[in-house]
C-alpha positions in Angstrom: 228.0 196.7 257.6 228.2 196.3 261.6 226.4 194.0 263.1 223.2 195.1 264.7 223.3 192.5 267.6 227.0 191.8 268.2 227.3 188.7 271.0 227.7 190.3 274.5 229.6 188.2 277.2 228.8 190.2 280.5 229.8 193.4 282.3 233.6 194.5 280.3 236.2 193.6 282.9 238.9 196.7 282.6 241.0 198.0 284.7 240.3 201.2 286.3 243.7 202.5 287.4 245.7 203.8 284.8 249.2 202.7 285.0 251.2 204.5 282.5 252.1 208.1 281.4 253.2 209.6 277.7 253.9 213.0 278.1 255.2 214.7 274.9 257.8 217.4 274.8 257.6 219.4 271.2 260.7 221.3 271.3 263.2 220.6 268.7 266.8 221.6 268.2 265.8 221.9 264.7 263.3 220.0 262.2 263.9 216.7 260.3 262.7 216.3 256.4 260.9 213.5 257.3 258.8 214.5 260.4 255.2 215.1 261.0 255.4 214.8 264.8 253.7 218.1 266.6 257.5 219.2 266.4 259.0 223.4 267.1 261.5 224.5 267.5 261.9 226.7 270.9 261.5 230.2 271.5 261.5 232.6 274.2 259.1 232.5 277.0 257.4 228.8 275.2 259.5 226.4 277.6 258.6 228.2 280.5 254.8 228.7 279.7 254.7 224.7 278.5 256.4 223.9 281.9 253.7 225.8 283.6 250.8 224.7 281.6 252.3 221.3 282.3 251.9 221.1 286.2 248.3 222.2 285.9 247.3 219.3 283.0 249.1 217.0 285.7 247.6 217.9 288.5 244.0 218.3 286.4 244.6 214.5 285.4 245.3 213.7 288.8 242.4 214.5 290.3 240.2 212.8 287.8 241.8 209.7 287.4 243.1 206.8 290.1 246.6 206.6 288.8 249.3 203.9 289.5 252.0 204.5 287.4 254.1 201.3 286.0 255.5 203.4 283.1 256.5 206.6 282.5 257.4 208.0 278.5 259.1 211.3 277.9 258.5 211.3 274.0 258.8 214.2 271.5 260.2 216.5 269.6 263.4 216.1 271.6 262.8 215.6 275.4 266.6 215.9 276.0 266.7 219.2 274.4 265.7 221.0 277.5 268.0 222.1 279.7 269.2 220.7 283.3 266.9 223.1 285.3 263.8 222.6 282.6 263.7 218.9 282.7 263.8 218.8 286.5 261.5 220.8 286.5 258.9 218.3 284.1 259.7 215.3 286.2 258.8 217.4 289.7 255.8 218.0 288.3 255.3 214.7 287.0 256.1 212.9 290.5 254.2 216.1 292.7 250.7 214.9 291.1 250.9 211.3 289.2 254.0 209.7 291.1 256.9 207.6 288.5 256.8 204.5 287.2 257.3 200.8 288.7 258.6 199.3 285.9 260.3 201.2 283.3 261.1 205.5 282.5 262.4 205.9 279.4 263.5 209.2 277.9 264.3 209.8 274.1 267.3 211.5 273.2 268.7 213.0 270.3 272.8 212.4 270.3 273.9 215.8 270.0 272.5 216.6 273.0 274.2 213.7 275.2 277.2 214.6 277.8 278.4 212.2 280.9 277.3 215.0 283.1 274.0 214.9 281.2 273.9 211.0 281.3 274.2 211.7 285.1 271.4 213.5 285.7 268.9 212.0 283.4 269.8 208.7 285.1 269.5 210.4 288.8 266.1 211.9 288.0 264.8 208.4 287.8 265.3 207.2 284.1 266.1 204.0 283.6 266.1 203.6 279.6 267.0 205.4 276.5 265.6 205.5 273.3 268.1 207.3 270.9 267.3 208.2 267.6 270.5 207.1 266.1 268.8 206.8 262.5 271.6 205.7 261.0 275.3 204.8 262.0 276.8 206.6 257.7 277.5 209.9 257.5 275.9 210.0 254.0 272.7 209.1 255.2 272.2 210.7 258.3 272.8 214.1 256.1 270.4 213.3 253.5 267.9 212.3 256.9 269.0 215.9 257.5 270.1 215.0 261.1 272.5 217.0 262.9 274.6 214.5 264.4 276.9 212.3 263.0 277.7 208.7 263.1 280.7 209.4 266.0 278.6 211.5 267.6 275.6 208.5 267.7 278.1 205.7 269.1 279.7 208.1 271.5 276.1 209.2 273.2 274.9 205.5 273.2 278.3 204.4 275.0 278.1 207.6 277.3 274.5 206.7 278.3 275.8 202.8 278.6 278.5 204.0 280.7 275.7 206.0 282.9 274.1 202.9 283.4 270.8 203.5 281.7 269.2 200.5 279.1 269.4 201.7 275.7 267.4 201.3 272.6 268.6 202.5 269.4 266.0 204.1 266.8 267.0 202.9 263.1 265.6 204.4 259.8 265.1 201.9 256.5 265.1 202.2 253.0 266.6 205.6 253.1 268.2 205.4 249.3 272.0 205.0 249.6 271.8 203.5 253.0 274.4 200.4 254.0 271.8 198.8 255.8 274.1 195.3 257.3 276.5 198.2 258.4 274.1 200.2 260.4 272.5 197.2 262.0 276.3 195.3 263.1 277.2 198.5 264.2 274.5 199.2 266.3 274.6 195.8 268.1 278.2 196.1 268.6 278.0 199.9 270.6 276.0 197.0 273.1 272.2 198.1 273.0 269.4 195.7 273.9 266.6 196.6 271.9 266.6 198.1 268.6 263.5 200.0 266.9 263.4 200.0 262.8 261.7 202.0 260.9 261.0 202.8 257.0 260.9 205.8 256.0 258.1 207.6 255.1 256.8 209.9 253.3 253.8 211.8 255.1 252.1 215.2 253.2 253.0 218.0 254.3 256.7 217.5 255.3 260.0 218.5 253.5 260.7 215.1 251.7 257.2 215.5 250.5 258.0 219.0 248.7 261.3 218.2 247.8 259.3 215.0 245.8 260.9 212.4 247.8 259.9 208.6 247.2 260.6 205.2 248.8 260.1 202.5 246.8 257.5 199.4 247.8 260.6 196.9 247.3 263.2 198.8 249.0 260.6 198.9 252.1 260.0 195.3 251.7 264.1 194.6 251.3 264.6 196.7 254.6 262.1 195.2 256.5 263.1 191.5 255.9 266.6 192.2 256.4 266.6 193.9 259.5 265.2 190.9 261.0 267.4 188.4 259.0 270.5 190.0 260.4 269.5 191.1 264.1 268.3 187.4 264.4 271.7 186.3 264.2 273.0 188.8 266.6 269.9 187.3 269.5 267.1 189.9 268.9 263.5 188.7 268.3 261.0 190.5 266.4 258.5 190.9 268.9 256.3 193.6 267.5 256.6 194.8 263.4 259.4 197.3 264.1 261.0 196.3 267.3 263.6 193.9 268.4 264.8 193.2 271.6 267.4 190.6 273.4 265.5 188.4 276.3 263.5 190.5 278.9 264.4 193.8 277.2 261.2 194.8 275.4 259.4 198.1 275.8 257.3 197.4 278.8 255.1 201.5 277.8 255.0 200.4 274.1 253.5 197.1 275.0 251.0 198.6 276.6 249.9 200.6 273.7 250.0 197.6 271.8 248.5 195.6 274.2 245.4 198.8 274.0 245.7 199.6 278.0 244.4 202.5 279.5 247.5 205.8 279.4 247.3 209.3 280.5 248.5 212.0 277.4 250.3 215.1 278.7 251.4 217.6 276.4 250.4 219.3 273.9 249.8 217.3 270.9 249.5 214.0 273.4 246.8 211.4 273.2 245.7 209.2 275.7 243.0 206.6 276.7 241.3 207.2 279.4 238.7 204.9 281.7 234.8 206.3 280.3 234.2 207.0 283.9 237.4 208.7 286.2 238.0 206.9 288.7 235.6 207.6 291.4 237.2 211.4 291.2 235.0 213.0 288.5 232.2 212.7 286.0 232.0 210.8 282.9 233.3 212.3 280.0 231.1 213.3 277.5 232.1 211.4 273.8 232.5 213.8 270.6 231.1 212.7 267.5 234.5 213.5 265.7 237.4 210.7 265.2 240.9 210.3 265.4 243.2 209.4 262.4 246.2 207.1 263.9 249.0 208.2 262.6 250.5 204.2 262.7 251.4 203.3 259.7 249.6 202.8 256.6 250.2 199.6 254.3 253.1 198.1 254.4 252.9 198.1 258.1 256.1 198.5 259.4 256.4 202.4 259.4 257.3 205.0 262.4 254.6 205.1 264.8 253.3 208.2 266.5 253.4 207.8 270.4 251.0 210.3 270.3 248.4 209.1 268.3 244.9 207.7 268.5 243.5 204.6 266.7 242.1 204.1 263.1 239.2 205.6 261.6 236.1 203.4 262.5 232.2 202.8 261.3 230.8 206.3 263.1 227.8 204.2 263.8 228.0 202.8 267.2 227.0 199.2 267.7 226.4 199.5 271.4 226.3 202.7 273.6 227.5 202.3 276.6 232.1 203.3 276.3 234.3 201.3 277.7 237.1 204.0 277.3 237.6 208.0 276.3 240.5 208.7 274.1 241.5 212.5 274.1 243.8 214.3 272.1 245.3 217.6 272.9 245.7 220.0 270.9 249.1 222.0 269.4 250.8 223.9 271.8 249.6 227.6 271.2 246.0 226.4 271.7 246.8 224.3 274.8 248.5 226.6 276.7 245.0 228.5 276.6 243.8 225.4 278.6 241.8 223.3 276.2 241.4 220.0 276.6 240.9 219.3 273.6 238.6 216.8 272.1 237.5 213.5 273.4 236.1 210.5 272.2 233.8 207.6 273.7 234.7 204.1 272.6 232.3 201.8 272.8 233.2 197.5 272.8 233.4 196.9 269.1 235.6 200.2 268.4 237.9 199.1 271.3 237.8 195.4 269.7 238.8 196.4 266.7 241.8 198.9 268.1 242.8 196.3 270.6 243.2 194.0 267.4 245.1 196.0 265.1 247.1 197.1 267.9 247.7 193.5 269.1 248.3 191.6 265.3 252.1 194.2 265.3 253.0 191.7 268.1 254.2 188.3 267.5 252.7 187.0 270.1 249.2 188.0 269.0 246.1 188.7 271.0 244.9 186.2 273.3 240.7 186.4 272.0 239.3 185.1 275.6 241.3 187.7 277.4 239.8 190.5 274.9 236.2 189.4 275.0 236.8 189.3 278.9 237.7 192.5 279.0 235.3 194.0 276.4 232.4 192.5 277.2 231.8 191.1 273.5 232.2 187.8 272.1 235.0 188.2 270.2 235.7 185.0 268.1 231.4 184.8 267.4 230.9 188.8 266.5 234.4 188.7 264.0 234.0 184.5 263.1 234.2 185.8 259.4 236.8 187.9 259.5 239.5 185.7 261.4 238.0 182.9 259.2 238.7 184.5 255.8 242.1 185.6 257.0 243.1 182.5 258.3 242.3 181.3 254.8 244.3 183.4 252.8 247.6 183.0 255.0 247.2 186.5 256.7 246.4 185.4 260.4 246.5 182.1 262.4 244.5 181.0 265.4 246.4 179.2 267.5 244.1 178.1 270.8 242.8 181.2 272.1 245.7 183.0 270.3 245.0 185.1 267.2 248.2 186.7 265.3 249.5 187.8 262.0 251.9 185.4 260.0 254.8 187.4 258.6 252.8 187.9 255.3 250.5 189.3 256.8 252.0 191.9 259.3 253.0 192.9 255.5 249.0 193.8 255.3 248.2 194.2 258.5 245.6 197.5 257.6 243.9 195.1 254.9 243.4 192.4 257.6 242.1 194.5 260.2 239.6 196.1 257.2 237.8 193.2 257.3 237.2 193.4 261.2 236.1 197.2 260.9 233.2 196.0 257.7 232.2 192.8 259.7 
């Protein structure tokens, strides 16, 4: 049961300026077996209406929000599926009405759809980084993933967008049945990428590998997951988050912030963000619905493909104080968003954005640093949760180190059970 007098601090100390953009593009060359992304394939007259649609969204978000952009995230679907004219298009509109980021642009690419020309461009438009879903670097396995590229075709688009002088990450799938695992991983260090995301597959309702009957078993996700790590160790990447590895300095500076349960704008149809509760000084606050959003992150084991646009776990509905700290909004599909809905939005008050704010932060091996949490929420962290973080410190699952609370490697294995306890203290 929640507490009905959780330990307040003082006024919640967040920052007000939002600093970093998803903006999802659903547009597929074709659909993969295993995905339950907001995912279409194009057709005449959608790219143009979304690109349209898209400029009034930015411009809508612009004038509600104080917006200092550090990151920028063009996720999908397949961003690099548009064409030359369409994504110049996105990133005028993006840069007219929210500006670029700082820090860090990345752009996910699907290989068939890399050329040096290509590379060109997306570098000159003000990308820095890559993330290329290379799934796998066998043949055999990137058919039975249903991918339309093939293992040449992956190494020559991450050396082409090497050569173009963009950073790269590599997207990796595990415990696919049949799948040389040590292969996949040497080979993607040797093509010369920096960070490397890894991810088991799974098997969500709805999709093809669900109808076709499709299973992964629990030990082959456990086997995967261990071993990715064993072997990119030796080649200098550290597990800094569940299912991402990076070399020194080359960590996702967007995904941290979702991890680290910032403030982000959602464009798109299908995007989420989190929003300030009140805009900054440009609009009114935003009324809170009573409905909640699933998260799409993984469920147990933990180490499963995240959805960039996705919202938090499902929490307590009854509120434990009243007053939100953040909105989080989530736009509908395409056909119903390029009506102009908004879509729905959510008021999350200081426990609810404790409890995201700790699931989100356990994925990282670094942890969650509790006085900078209750600082910012307002709530006394370490008193309201003692029990919690107690009882998993107990059983091997979490360990508090200072003002440092993270997930010991057993326990990023049970990472939704651990956080449980939070959301029934």
């Amino acid at each position: 049961m929640s507490s009905p007098t959780p330990p307040l601090l003082n006024v919640p100390v967040l920052d007000q300026t939002v600093r970093h953009l998803y903006v999802h593009v659903p547009f597929c060359p074709s659909i993969c077996p295993y995905c339950d992304f907001h995912v279409l394939t194009r057709k005449s007259g959608q790219v143009e209406a979304y690109l349209e649609r898209l400029e009034q969204e930015a411009a809508w978000l612009a004038s509600q929000y104080a917006v200092e952009l550090d990151t920028v995230y063009l996720g999908g679907g397949t961003p690099s599926f548009l064409r030359d004219a369409e994504i110049t298009a996105l990133v005028g509109s993006i840069r007219r009405h929210l500006g670029w980021g700082r820090q860090e642009n990345t752009l996910e690419i699907n290989p068939g759809t890399v050329s040096p020309a290509r590379a060109t461009l997306w570098k000159g438009l003000g990308f820095d980084r890559a993330s290329v879903g290379v799934q796998s670097l066998d043949d055999a396995t990137l058919k039975f993933l249903g991918r339309q590229h093939d293992a040449a075709g992956a190494r020559e688009a991450v050396t082409t967008l090497l050569g173009a002088g963009l950073r790269v990450s590599g997207d990796l799938i595990t415990a696919v049945p049949g799948q040389p695992l040590d292969s996949d991983i040497h080979g993607l260090v040797a093509l010369g990428v920096d960070h490397i995301s890894a991810y088991t597959l799974t098997i969500e309702p709805g999709t093809e590998f669900a109808r076709r009957g499709v299973t992964v078993a629990e030990d082959d996700e456990r086997a995967g997951f261990e071993r990715t790590e064993e072997l990119l160790a030796t080649h200098g990447f550290s597990r800094y988050e569940i299912s991402n590895y990076a070399r020194p300095g080359q960590e996702s500076q967007h995904n941290l912030a979702y991890w680290n349960n910032r403030t982000y704008l959602g464009l798109g149809p299908g995007a989420a963000g989190q929003y300030p509760a009140v805009p900054g000084s440009k609009g009114q606050r935003v009324k809170g619905s009573e409905e909640e959003v699933s998260n799409g992150l993984s469920v147990e084991p933990s180490n499963r493909m995240p959805k960039a646009d996705s919202g938090s776990l499902s929490h307590n509905p009854q509120p434990t104080t009243h007053n939100p700290l953040t909105t989080r909004r989530t736009n509908p599909h395409l056909h119903i968003w390029l009506t102009g809905d908004q879509g729905e939005a959510e008021a999350i008050d200081a426990e609810e954005y404790v409890t995201d704010a700790l699931f989100m932060g356990l994925r990282l091996r670094t942890g969650i640093d509790l006085d900078d949490l209750s600082k910012r929420s307002g709530l006394d962290v370490r008193a309201r949760y003692a029990g919690a973080i107690a009882a998993n410190v107990e059983r091997g699952w979490l360990e508090l180190d200072g003002t440092w609370l993270r997930a010991t490697p057993a326990g990023w294995w049970v990472l939704n059970r651990v956080v449980t306890d939070f959301l029934e203290a």
